[in-house]
Biopython code that builds the backbone (N, CA, C, O; Angstrom):
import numpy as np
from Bio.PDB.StructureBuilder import StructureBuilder

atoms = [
    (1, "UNK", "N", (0.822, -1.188, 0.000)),
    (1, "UNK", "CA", (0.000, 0.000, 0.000)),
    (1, "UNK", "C", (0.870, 1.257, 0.000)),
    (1, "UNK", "O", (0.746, 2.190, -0.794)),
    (2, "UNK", "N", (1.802, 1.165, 1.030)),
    (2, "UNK", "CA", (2.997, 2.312, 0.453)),
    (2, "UNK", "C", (3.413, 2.488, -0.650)),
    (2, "UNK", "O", (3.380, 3.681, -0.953)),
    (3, "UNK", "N", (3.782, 1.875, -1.377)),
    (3, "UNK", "CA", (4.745, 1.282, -2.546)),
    (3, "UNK", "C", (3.507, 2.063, -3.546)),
    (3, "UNK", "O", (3.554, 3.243, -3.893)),
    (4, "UNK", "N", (2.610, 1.259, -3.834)),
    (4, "UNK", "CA", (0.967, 2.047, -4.626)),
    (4, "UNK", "C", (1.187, 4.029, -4.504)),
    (4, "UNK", "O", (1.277, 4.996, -5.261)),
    (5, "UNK", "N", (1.182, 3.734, -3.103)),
    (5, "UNK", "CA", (0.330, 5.369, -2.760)),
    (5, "UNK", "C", (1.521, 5.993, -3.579)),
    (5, "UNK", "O", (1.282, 6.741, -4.527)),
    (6, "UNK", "N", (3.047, 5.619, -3.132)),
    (6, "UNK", "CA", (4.164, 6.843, -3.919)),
    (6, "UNK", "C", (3.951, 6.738, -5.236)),
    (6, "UNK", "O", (4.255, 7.725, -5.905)),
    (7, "UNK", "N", (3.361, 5.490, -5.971)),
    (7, "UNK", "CA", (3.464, 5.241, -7.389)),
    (7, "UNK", "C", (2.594, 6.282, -7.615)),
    (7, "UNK", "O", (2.916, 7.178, -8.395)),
    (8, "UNK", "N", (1.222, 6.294, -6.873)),
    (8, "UNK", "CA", (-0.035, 7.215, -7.351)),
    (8, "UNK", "C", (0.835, 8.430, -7.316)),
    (8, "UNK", "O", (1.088, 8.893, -8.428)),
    (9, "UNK", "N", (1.450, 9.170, -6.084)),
    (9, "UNK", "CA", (1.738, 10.464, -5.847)),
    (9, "UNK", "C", (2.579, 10.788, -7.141)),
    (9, "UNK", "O", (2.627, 11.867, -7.732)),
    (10, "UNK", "N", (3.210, 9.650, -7.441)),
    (10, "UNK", "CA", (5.112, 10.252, -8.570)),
    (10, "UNK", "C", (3.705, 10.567, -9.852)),
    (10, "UNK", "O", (3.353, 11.719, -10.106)),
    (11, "UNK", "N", (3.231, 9.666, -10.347)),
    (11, "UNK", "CA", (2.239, 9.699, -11.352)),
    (11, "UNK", "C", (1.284, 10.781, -11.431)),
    (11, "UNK", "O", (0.673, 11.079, -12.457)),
    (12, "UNK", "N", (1.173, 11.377, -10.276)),
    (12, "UNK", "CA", (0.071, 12.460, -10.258)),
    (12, "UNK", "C", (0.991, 13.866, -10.791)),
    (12, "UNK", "O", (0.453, 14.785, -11.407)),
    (13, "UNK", "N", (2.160, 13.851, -10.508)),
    (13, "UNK", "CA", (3.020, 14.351, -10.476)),
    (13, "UNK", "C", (3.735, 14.362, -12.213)),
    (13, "UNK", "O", (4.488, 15.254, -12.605)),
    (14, "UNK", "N", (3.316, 13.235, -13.020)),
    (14, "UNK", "CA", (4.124, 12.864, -14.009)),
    (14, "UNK", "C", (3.216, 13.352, -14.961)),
    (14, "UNK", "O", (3.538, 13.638, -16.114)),
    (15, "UNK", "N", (2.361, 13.427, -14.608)),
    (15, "UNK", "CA", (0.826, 13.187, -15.465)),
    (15, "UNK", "C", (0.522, 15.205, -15.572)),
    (15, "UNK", "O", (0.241, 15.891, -16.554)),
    (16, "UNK", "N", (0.676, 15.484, -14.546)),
    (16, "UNK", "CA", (0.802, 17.392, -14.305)),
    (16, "UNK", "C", (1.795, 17.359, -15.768)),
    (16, "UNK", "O", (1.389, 16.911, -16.840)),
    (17, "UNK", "N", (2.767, 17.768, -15.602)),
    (17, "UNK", "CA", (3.924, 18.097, -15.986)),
    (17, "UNK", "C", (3.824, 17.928, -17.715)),
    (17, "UNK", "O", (4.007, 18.841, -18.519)),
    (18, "UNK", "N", (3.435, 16.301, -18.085)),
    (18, "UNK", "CA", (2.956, 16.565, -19.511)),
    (18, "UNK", "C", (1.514, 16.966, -19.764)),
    (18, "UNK", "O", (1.037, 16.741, -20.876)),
    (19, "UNK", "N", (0.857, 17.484, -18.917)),
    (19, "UNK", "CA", (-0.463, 18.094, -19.438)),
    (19, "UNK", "C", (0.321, 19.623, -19.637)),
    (19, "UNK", "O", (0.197, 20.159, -20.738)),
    (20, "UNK", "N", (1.015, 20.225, -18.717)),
    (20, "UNK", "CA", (1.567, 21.241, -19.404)),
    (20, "UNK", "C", (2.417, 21.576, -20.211)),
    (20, "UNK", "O", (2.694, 22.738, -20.508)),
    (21, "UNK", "N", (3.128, 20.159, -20.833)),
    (21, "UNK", "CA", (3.767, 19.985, -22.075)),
    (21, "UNK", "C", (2.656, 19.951, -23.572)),
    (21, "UNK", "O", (2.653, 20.304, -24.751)),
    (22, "UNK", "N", (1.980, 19.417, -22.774)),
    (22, "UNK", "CA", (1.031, 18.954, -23.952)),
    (22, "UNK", "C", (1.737, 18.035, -24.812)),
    (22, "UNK", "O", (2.022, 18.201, -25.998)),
    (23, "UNK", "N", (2.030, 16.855, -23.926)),
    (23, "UNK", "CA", (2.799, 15.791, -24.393)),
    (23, "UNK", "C", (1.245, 14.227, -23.966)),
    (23, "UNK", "O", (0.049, 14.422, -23.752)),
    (24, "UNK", "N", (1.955, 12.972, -24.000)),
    (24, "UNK", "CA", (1.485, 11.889, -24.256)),
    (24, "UNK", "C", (1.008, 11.792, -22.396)),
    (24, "UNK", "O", (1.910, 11.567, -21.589)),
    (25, "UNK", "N", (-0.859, 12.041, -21.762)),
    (25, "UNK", "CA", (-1.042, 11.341, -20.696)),
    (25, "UNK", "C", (-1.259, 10.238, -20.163)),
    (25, "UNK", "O", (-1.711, 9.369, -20.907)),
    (26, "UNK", "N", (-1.047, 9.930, -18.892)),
    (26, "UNK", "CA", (-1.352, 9.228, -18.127)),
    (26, "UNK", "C", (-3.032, 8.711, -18.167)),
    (26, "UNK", "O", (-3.851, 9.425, -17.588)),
    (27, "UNK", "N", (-3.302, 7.979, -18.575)),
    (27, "UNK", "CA", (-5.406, 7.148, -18.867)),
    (27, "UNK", "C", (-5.592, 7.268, -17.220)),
    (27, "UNK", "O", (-4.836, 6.907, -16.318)),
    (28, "UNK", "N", (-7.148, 8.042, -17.171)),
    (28, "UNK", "CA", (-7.435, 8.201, -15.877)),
    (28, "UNK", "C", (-7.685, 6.838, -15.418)),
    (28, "UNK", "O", (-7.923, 6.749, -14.214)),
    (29, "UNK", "N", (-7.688, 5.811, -16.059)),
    (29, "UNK", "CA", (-8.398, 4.043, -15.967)),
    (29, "UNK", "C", (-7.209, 3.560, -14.726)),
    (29, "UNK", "O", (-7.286, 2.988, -13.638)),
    (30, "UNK", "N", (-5.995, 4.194, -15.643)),
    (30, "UNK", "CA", (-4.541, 3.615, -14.704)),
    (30, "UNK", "C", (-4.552, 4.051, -13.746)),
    (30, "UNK", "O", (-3.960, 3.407, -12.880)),
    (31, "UNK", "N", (-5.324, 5.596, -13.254)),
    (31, "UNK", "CA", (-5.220, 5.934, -12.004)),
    (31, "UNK", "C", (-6.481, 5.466, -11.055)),
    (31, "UNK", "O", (-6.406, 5.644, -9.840)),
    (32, "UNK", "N", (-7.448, 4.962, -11.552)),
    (32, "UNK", "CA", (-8.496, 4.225, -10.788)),
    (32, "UNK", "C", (-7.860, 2.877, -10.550)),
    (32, "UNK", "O", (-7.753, 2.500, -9.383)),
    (33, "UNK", "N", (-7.527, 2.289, -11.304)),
    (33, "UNK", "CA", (-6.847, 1.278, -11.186)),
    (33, "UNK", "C", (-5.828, 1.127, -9.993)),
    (33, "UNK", "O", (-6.356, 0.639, -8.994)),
    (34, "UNK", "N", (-4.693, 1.386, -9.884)),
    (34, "UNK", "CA", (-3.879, 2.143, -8.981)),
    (34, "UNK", "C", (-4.506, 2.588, -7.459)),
    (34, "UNK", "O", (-4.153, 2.102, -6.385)),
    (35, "UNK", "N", (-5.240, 3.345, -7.606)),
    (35, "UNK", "CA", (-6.383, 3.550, -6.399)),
    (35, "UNK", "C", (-7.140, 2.324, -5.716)),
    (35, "UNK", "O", (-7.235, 2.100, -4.510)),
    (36, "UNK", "N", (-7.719, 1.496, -6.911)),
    (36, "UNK", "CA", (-7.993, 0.379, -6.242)),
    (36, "UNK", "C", (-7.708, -0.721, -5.944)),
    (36, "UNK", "O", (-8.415, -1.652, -5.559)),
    (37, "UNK", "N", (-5.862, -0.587, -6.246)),
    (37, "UNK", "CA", (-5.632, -1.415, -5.168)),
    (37, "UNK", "C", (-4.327, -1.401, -4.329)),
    (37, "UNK", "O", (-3.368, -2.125, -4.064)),
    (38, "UNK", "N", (-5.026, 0.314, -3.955)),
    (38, "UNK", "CA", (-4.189, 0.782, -2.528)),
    (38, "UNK", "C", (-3.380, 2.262, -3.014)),
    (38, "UNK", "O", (-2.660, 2.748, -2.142)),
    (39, "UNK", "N", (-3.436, 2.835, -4.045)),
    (39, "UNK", "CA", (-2.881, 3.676, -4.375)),
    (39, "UNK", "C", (-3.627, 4.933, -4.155)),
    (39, "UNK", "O", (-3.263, 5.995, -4.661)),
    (40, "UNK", "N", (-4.437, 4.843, -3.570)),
    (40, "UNK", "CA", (-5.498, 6.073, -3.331)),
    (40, "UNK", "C", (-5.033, 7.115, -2.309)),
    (40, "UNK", "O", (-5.364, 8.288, -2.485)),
    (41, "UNK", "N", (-4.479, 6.856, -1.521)),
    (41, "UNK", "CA", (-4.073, 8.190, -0.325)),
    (41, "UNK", "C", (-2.932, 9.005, -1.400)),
    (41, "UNK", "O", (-2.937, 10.217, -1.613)),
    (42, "UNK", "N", (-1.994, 8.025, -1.988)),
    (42, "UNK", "CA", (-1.143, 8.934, -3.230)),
    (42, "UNK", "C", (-1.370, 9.970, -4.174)),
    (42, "UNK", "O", (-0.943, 11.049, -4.588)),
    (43, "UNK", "N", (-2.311, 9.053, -4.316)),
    (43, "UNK", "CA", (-3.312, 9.918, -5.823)),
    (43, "UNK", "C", (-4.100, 11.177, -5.102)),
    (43, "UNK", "O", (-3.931, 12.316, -5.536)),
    (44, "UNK", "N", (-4.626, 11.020, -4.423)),
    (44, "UNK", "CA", (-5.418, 12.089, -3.524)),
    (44, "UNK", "C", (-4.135, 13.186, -3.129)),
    (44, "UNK", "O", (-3.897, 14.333, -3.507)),
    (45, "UNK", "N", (-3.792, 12.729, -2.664)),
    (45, "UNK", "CA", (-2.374, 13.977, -1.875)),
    (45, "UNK", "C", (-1.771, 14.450, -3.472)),
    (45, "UNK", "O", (-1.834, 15.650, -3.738)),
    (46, "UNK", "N", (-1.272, 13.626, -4.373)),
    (46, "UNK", "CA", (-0.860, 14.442, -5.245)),
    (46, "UNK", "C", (-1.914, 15.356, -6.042)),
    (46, "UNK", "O", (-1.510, 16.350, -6.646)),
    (47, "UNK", "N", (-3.139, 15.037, -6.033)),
    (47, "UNK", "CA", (-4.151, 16.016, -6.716)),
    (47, "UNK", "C", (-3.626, 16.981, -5.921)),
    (47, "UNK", "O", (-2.863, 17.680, -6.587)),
    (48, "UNK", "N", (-3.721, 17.429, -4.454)),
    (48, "UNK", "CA", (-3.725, 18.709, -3.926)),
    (48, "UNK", "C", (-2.315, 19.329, -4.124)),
    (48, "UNK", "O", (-2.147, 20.516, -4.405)),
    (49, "UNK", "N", (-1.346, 18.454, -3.959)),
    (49, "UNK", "CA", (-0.111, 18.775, -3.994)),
    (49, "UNK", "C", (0.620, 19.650, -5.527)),
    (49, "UNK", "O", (1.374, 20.614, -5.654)),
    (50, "UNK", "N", (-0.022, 18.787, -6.431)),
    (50, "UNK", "CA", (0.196, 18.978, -7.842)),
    (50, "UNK", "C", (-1.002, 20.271, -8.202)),
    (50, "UNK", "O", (-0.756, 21.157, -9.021)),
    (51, "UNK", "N", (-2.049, 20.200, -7.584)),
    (51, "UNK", "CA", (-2.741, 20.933, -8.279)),
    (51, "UNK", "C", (-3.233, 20.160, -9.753)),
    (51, "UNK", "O", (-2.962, 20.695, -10.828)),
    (52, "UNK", "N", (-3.972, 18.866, -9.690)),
    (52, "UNK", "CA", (-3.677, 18.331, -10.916)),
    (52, "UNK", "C", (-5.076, 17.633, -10.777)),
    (52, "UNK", "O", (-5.393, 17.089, -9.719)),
    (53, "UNK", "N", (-5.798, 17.656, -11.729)),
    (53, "UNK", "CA", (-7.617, 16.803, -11.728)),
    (53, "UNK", "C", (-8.062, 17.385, -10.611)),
    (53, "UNK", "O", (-8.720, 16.684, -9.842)),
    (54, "UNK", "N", (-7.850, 18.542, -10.331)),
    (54, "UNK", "CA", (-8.948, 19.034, -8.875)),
    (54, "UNK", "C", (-10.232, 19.413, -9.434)),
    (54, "UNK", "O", (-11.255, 19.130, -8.810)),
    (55, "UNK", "N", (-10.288, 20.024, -10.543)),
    (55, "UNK", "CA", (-11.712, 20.092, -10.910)),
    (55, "UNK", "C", (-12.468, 19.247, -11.480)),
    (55, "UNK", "O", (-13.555, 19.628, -11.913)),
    (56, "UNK", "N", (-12.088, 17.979, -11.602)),
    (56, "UNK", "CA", (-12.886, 17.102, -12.314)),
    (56, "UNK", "C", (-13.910, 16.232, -10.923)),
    (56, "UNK", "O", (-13.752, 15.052, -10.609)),
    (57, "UNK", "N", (-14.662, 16.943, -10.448)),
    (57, "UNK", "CA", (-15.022, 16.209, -9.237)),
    (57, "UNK", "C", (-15.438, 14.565, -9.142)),
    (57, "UNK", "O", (-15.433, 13.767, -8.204)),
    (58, "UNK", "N", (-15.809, 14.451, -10.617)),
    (58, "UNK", "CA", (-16.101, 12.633, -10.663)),
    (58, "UNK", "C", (-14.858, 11.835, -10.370)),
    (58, "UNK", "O", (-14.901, 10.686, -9.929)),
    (59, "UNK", "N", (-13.503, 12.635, -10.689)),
    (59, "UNK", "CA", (-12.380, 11.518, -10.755)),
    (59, "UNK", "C", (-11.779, 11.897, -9.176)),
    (59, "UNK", "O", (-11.023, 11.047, -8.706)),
    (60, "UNK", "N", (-11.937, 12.571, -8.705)),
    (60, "UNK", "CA", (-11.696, 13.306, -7.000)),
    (60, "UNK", "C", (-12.674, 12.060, -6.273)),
    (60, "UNK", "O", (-12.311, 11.259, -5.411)),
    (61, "UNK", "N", (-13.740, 12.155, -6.781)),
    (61, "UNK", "CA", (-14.730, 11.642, -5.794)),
    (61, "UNK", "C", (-14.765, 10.195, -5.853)),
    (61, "UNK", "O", (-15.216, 9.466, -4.970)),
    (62, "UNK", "N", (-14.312, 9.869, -6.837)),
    (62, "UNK", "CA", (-14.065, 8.041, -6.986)),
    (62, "UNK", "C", (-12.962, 7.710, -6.536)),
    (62, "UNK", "O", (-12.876, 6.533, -6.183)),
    (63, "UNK", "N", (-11.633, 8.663, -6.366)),
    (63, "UNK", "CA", (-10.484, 8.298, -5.544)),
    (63, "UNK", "C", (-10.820, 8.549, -4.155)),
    (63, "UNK", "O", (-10.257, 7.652, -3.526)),
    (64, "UNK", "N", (-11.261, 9.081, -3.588)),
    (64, "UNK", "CA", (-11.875, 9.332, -2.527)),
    (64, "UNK", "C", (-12.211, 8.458, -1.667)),
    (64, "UNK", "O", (-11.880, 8.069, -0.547)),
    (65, "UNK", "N", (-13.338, 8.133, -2.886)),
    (65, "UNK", "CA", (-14.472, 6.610, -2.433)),
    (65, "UNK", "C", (-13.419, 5.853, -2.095)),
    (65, "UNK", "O", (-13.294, 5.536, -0.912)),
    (66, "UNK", "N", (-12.705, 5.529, -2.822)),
    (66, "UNK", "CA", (-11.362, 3.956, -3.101)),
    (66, "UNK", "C", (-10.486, 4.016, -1.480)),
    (66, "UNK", "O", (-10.351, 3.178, -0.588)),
    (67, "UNK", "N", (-10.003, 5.456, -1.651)),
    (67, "UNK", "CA", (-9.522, 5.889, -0.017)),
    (67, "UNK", "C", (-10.450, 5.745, 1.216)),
    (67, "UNK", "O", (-9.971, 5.345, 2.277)),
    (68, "UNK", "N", (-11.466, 5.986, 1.135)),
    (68, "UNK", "CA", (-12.765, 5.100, 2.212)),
    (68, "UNK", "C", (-12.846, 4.102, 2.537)),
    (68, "UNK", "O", (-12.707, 3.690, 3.688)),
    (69, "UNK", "N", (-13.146, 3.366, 1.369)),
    (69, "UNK", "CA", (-12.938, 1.662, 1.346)),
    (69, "UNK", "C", (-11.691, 1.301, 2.137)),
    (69, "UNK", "O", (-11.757, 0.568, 3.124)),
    (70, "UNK", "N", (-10.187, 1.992, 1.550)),
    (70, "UNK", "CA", (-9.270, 1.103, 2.021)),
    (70, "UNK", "C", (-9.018, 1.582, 3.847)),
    (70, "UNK", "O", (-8.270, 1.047, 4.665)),
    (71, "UNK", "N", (-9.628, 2.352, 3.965)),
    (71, "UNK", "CA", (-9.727, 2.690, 5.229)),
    (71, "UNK", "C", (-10.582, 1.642, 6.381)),
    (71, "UNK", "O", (-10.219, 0.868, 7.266)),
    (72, "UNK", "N", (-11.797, 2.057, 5.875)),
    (72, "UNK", "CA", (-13.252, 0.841, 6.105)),
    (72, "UNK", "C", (-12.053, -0.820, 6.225)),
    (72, "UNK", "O", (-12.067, -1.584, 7.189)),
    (73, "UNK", "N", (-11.376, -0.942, 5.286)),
    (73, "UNK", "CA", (-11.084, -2.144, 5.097)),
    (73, "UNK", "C", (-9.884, -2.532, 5.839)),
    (73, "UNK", "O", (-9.611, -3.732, 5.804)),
    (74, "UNK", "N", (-9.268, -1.914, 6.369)),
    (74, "UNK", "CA", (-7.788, -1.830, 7.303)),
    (74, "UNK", "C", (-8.317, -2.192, 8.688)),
    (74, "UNK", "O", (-8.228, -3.224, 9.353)),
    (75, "UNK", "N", (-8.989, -0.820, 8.943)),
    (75, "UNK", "CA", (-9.214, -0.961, 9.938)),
    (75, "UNK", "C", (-10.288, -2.164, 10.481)),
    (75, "UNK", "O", (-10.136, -2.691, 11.583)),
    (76, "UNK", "N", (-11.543, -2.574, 9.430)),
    (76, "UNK", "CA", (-12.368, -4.178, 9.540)),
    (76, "UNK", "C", (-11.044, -5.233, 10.122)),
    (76, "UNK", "O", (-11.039, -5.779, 11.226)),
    (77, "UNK", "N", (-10.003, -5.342, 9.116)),
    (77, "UNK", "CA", (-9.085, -6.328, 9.661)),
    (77, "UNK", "C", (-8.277, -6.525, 10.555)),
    (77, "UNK", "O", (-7.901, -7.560, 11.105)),
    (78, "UNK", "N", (-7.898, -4.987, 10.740)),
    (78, "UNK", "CA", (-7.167, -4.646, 11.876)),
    (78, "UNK", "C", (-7.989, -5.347, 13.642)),
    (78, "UNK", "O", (-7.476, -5.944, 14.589)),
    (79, "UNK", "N", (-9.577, -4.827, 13.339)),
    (79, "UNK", "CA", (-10.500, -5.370, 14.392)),
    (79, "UNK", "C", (-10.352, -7.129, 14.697)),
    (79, "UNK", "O", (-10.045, -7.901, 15.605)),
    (80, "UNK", "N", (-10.766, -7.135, 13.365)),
    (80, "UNK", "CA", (-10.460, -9.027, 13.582)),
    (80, "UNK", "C", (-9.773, -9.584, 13.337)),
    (80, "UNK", "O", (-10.164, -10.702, 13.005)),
    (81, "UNK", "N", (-8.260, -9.359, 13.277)),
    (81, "UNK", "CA", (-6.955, -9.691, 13.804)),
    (81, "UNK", "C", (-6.793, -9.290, 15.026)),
    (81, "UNK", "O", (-5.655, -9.406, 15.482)),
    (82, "UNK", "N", (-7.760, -8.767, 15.820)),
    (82, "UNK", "CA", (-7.530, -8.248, 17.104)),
    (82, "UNK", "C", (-6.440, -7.168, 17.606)),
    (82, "UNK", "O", (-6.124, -6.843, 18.751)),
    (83, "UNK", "N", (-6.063, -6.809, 16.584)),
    (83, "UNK", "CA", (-5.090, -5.428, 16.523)),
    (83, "UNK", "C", (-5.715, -4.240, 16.686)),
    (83, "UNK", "O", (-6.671, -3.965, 15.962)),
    (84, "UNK", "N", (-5.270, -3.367, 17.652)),
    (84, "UNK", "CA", (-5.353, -1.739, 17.880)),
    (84, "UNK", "C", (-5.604, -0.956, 16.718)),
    (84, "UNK", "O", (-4.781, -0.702, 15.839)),
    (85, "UNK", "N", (-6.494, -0.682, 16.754)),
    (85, "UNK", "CA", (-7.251, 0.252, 15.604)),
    (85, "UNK", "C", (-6.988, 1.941, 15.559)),
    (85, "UNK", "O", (-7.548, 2.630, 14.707)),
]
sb = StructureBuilder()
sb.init_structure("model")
sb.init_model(0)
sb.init_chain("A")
sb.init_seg("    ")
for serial, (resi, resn, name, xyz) in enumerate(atoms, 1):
    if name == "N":
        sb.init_residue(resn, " ", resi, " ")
    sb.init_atom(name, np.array(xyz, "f"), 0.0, 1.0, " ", f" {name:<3s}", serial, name[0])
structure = sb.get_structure()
């Protein structure tokens, strides 16, 4: 999930840079993708960080969602592994 989130952040980051080249992007598919499975706190922090898809609220709000889930879902296991939440 670390490993994901920096991939999301470098990518959010990679993906800026040629939109202001107006070079070859990053498919928002790869970044849902990525998000769902575990790359979402990355992707989120680099939107704000980058300044990058902040206005597209559908693609904000589905990384979002993905960051909920993996939250919802940590902490579910964390409970019934009997680990400190």
């Amino acid at each position: 999930m670390i490993l994901s989130g920096l991939v999301g952040f470098s990518l959010m980051g990679i993906d800026k840079a040629r939109a202001q080249e107006r070079s070859r992007r990053i498919p928002e598919k790869a970044f849902y993708e990525l998000a769902a499975i575990g790359g979402a706190f990355g992707i989120a922090l680099g939107a704000g960080v980058f300044h990058h898809k902040t206005r597209k609220g559908y693609f904000l709000g589905a990384v979002l969602t993905l960051a909920a889930f993996w939250i919802v879902f940590l902490v579910g296991t964390a409970k019934l592994l009997g680990l400190p939440s």
